[in-house]
C-alpha positions in Angstrom: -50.7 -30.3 29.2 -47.1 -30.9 30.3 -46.3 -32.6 27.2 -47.7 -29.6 25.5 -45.3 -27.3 27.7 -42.0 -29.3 27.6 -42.5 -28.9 23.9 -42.9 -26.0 23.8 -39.7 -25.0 26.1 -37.5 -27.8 23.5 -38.0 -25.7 20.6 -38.0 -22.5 22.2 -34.1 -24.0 23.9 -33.6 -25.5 20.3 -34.4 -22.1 18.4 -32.4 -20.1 21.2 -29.2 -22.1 20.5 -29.9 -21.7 16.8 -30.1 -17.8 17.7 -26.7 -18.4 19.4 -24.5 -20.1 16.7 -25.9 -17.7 14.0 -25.0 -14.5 16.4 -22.0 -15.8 17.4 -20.5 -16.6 13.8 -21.3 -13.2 12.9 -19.7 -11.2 16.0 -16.7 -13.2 15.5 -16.3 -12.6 11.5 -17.6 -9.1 12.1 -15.4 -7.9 14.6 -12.6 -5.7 14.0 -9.3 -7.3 14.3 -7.9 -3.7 15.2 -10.0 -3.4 18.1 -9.6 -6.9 19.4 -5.4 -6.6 19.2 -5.9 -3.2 20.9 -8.2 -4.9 23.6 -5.6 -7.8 23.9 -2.4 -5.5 24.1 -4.7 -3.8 27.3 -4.9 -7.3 29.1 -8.3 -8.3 28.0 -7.9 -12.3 28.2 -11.7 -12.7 26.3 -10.2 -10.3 23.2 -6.8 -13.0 23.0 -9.6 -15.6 23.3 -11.3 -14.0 19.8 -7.8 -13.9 18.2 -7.0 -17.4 19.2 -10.4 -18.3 17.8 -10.0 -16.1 14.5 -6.3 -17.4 14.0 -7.9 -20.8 12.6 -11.7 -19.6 11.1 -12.0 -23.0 9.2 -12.2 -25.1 12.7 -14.1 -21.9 14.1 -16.5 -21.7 11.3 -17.1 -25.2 10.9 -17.8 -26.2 14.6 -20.8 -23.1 14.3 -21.6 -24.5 11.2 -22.3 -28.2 13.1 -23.7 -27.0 16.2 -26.3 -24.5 14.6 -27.1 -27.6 11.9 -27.6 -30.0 14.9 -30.0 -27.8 16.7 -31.7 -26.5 13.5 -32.6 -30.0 12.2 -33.5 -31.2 15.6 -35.8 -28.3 16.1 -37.4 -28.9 13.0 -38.0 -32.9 13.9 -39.3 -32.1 16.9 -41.7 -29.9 15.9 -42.7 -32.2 12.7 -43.4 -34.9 15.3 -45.4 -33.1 17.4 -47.6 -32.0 14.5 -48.3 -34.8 12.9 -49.6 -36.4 16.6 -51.7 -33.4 16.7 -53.4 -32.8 13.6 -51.9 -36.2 11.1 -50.5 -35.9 7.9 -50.6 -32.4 7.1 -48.7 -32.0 9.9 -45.8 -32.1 7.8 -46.7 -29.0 5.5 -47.9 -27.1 8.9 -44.4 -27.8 10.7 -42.1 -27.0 7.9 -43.8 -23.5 7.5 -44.1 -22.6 11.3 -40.7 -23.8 11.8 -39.1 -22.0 8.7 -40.9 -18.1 9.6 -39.3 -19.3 13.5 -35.7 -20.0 12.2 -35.7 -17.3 9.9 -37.2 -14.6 12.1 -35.4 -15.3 15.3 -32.6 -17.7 14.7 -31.1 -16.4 11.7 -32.3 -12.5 11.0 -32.7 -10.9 14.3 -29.9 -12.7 16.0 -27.2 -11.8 13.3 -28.6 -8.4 12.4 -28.0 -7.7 16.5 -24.5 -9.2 16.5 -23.7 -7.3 13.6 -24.5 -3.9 14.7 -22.7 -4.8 18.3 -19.7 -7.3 16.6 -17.0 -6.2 18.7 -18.8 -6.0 22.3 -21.0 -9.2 21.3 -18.0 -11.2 20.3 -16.1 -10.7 23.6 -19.1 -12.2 25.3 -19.5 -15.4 23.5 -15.7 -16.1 23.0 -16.2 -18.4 25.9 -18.6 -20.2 25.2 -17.6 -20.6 21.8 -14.6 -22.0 22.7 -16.0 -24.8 24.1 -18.0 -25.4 21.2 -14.6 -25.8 19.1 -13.2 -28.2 21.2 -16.3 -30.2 21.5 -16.9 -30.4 18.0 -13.2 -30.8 16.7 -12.9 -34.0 15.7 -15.9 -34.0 14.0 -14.7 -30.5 12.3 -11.2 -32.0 11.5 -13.1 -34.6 9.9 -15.4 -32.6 7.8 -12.6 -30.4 6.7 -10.4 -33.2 5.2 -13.4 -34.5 3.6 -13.7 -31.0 1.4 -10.1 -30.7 0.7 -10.5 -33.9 -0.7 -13.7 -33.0 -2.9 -12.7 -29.7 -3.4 -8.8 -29.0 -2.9 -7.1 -26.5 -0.3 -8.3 -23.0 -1.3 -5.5 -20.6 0.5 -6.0 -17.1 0.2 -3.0 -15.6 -2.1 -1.3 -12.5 -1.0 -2.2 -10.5 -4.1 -5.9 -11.1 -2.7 -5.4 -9.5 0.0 -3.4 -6.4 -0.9 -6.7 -6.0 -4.0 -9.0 -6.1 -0.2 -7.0 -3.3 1.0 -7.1 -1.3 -1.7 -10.7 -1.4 -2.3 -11.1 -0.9 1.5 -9.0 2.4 1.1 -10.9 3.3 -1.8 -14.4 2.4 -0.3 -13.6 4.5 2.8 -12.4 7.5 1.0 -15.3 7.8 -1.1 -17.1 11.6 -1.8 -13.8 12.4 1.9 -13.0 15.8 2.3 -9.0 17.0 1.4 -7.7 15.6 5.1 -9.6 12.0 3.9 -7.7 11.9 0.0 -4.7 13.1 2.2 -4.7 9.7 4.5 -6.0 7.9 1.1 -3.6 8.5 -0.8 -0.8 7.8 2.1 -1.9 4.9 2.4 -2.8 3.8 -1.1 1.5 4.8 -1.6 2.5 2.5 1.4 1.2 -0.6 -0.5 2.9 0.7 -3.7 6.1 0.6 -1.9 5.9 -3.1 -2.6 5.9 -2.8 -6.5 8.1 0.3 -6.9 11.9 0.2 -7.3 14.3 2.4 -7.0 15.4 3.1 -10.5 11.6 4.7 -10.5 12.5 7.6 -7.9 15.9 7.8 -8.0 17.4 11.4 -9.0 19.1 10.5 -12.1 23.3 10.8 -12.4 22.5 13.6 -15.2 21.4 15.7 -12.1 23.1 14.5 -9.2 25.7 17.0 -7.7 29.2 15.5 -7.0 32.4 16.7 -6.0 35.6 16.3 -7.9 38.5 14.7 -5.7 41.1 16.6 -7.7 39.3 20.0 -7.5 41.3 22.3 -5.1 40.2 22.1 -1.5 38.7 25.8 -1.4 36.6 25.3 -4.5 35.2 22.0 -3.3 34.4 23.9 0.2 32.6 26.7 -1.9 30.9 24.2 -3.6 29.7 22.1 -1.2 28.4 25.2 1.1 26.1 26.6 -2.0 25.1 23.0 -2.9 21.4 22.9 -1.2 22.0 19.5 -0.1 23.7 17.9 2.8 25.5 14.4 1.2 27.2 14.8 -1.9 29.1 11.6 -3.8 32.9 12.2 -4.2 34.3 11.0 -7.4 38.0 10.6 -9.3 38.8 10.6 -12.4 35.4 10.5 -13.9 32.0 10.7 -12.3 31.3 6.7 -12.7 34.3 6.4 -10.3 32.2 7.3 -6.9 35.1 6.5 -3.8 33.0 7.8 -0.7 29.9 10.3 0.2 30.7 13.8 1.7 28.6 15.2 4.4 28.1 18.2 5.2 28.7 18.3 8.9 31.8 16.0 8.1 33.3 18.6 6.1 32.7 21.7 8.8 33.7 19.5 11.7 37.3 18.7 9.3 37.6 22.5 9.1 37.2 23.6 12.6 40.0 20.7 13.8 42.3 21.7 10.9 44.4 24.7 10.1 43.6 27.7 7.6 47.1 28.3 6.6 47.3 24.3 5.3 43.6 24.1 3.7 46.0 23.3 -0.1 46.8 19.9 2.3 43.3 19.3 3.1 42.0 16.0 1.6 38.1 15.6 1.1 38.7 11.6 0.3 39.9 11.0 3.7 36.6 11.9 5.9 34.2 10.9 2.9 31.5 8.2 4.6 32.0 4.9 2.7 30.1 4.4 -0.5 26.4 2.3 -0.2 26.0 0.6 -3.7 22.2 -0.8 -4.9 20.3 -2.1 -7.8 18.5 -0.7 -9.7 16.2 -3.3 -9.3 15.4 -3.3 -5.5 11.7 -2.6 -4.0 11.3 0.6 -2.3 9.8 -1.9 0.5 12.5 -3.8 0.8 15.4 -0.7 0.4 13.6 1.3 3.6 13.9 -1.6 5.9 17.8 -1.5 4.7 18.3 2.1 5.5 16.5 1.6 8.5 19.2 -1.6 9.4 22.0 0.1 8.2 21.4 3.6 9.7 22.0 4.9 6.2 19.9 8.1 4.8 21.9 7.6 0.7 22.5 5.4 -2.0 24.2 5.2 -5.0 22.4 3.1 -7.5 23.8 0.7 -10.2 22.9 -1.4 -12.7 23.1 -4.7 -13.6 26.6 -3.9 -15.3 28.0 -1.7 -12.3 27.6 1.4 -14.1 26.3 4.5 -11.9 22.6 5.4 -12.7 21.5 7.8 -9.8 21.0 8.4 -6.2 18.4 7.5 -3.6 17.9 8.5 0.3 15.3 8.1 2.8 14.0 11.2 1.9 13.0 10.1 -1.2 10.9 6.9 -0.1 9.1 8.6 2.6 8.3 11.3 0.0 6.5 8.3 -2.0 4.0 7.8 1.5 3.6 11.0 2.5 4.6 13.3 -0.7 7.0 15.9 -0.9 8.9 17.2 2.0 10.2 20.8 1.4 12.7 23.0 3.4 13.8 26.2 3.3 16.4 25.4 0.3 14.5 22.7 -1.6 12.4 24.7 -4.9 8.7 23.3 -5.6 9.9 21.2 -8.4 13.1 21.9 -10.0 13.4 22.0 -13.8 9.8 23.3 -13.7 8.8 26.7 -14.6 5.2 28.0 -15.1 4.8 30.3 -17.7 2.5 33.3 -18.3 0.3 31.2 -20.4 -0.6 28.4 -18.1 2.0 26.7 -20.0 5.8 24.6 -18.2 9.1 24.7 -19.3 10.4 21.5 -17.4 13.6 19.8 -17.9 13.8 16.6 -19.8 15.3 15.0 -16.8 12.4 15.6 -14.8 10.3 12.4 -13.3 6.9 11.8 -14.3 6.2 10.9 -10.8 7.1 14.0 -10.0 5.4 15.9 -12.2 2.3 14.3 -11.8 2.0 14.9 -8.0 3.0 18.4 -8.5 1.1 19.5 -11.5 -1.9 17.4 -10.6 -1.6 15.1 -13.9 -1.9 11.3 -14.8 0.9 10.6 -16.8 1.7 7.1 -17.0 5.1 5.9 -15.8 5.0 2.5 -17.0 7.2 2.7 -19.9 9.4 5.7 -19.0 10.7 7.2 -15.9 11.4 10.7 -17.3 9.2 13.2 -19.2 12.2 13.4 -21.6 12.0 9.5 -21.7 8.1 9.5 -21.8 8.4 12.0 -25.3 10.8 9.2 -27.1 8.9 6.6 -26.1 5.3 7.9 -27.2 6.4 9.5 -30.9 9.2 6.5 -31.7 11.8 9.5 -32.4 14.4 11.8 -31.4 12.2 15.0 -31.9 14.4 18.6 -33.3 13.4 21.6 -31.3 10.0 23.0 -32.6 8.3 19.9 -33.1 5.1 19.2 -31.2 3.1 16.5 -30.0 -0.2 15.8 -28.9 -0.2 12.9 -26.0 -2.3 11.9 -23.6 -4.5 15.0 -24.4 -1.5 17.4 -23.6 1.4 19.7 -25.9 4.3 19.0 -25.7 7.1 20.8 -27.7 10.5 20.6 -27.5 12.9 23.6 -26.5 16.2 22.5 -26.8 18.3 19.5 -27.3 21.6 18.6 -27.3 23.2 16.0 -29.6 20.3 13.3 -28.6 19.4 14.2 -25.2 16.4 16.4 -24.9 16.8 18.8 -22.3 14.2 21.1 -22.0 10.2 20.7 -22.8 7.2 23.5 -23.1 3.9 21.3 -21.6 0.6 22.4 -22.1 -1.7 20.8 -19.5 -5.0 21.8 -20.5 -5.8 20.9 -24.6 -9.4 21.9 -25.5 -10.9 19.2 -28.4 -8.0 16.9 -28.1 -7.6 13.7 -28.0 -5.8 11.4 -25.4 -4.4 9.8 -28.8 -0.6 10.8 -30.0 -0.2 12.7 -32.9 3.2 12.3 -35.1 2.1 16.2 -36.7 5.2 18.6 -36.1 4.8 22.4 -35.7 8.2 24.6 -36.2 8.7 27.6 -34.5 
């Protein structure tokens, strides 16, 4: 009878600890790393215990992995034993099934279906324990580990990974979300684009960037500056490639209060221009925040690989691309855009696709061109007269005016009923 008993309590302890490693693996894989920094930036030493244990899963995992093996396997021999004392060779068959509905049931599904539902409490209560489990088991975990890499190679997760996880994370999570949910999707969605964007892609072109003419007389360049709706304007000589400073606003009205009315004609803009911050064309929007953030700079002036000027870019702009447009009282909704009484928009060739496709709700791809202007060559192979139309990516497009090469103005149709996404080279005249 006590050998029945203190059987019975060695697989009940055996099937226990089997209960414990399988719970425990899941809290700790399960629980939100959010949480458990939260918990450790409040002082809770058991939530910098499951960080210290997460920071290396393969020794973490692995020591589980032996302990719950150990005990499973010793469970199971145990229990074989024992039945084939009691009842002889079918013994065997009658342990393997009583032991595999035991682990199943209550050392593998109701354990980890438990810690699962409860990860983040659960694995602040075992992070203890665990511990000592990892240090105990460590050399034989080291062990194992080299022994894979061997057979198998290192297998490290690659960044790219990672960002794909997040993404389909933001994606899963915003699934049939009301507006306030696409909102936080799609801020979040542009805050991992800013790895892959460059500046060349939001930059306002040099074709519409206001500047101010050294050589212009001081009164005009006041007038202009005052009915210009923005606050930094580049100062140029000679010709507009030729940018020798910045002009802010506040500069320019703090230089008129300290200076005298009757010698304005002496007044020199050049002399409290800000100094000029040159870029390529080239850099990540990523990697141009954090330098306007280090530099305390809000503008840019951006160049190409030859030096030439090709646009502007501030802060503005690149927290637009995370949180979308930020208007004021001077800014227009989209400028170069004009809706029309027939649903239809005149926009300016020099308008950005990005632009227009956050505005105007559309998906026009930006891959190949940065302008609509740019996206119309690009598409039909030509340097279209005024008249012509196109058909592309299921919209109209047909041109309004054009100067010498440059198209400057288009009429879009959005909404095409029976057409197809495929361009057509067909030309209407007006």
């Amino acid at each position: 009878m006590f050998d029945h008993l203190t059987l019975i309590l060695s697989i009940t302890l055996l099937i226990f600890l089997s209960a414990f490693f399988s719970s425990s693996e899941t809290a700790l894989t399960a629980a939100s790393d959010a949480r458990m920094r939260q918990l450790a930036r409040n002082g809770s030493k058991n939530a910098k215990l499951v960080e210290k244990l997460r920071s290396n899963r393969e020794e973490l995992i692995g020591a589980i992995l032996i302990g719950n093996n150990a005990v499973n396997v010793l469970a199971s021999a145990v229990a074989t034993s024992a039945a084939i004392t009691l009842v002889g060779d079918n013994g065997v068959f009658i342990a393997t099934l009583v032991m595999t509905i035991l682990l199943i049931l209550f050392a593998e599904v109701l354990p980890k279906t438990y810690a699962f539902n409860h990860a983040n409490q659960y694995a602040l209560l075992v992070a203890t324990p665990i511990r000592f489990v990892v240090l105990l088991f460590s050399p034989l975990s080291i062990a194992l580990r080299w022994m894979v890499i061997i057979f198998l190679g290192s297998a490290r997760e690659q960044q790219e990974d990672r960002e794909e996880e997040l993404r389909g994370m933001i994606e899963l999570h915003s699934d049939n979300a009301d507006s306030e949910q696409r909102e936080k999707k799609a801020m979040l969605s542009s805050v991992l684009d800013l790895s892959e964007l460059t500046v060349d892609e939001i930059m306002t072109h040099r074709g519409s960037v206001s500047m101010v003419n050294v050589s212009d007389k001081p009164e005009d360049i006041v007038s202009f500056v005052l009915n210009s709706p923005h606050t930094r304007l580049p100062i140029y000589s000679g010709k507009p490639e030729n940018i020798i400073g910045v002009l802010h606003v506040k500069d320019l009205l703090r230089s008129l209060q300290n200076s005298n009315p009757e010698t304005l004609e002496e007044f020199d803009v050049a002399k409290i221009a800000s100094p000029t911050y040159f870029i390529p064309e080239t850099t990540l929007l990523a990697s141009q925040l954090q330098a306007f953030r280090t530099r305390r700079e809000h503008f840019a002036i951006v160049v190409d690989e030859y030096g030439d000027f090709r646009g502007i870019v501030t802060l503005e702009d690149i927290i637009e691309e995370i949180v979308g447009d930020i208007d004021d009282e001077h800014d227009e909704e989209l400028a170069g855009c004009t809706a029309q009484a027939d649903g239809s928009y005149v926009v300016d060739g020099n308008v950005t696709i990005r632009d227009l496709n956050r505005i105007l709700d559309l998906t026009l791809p930006d891959d190949d061109a940065s302008t609509v202007a740019g996206l119309l060559l690009y598409e039909t192979r030509t340097i279209p007269l005024p008249g012509q139309e196109f058909k592309i990516h299921g919209m109209r497009f047909r041109v309004v005016h054009r100067e010498n090469n440059q198209i400057n103005s288009l009429r879009i149709w959005t909404k095409q009923k029976n057409t197809s996404t495929k361009k057509s080279s067909s030309s209407v005249t007006e």
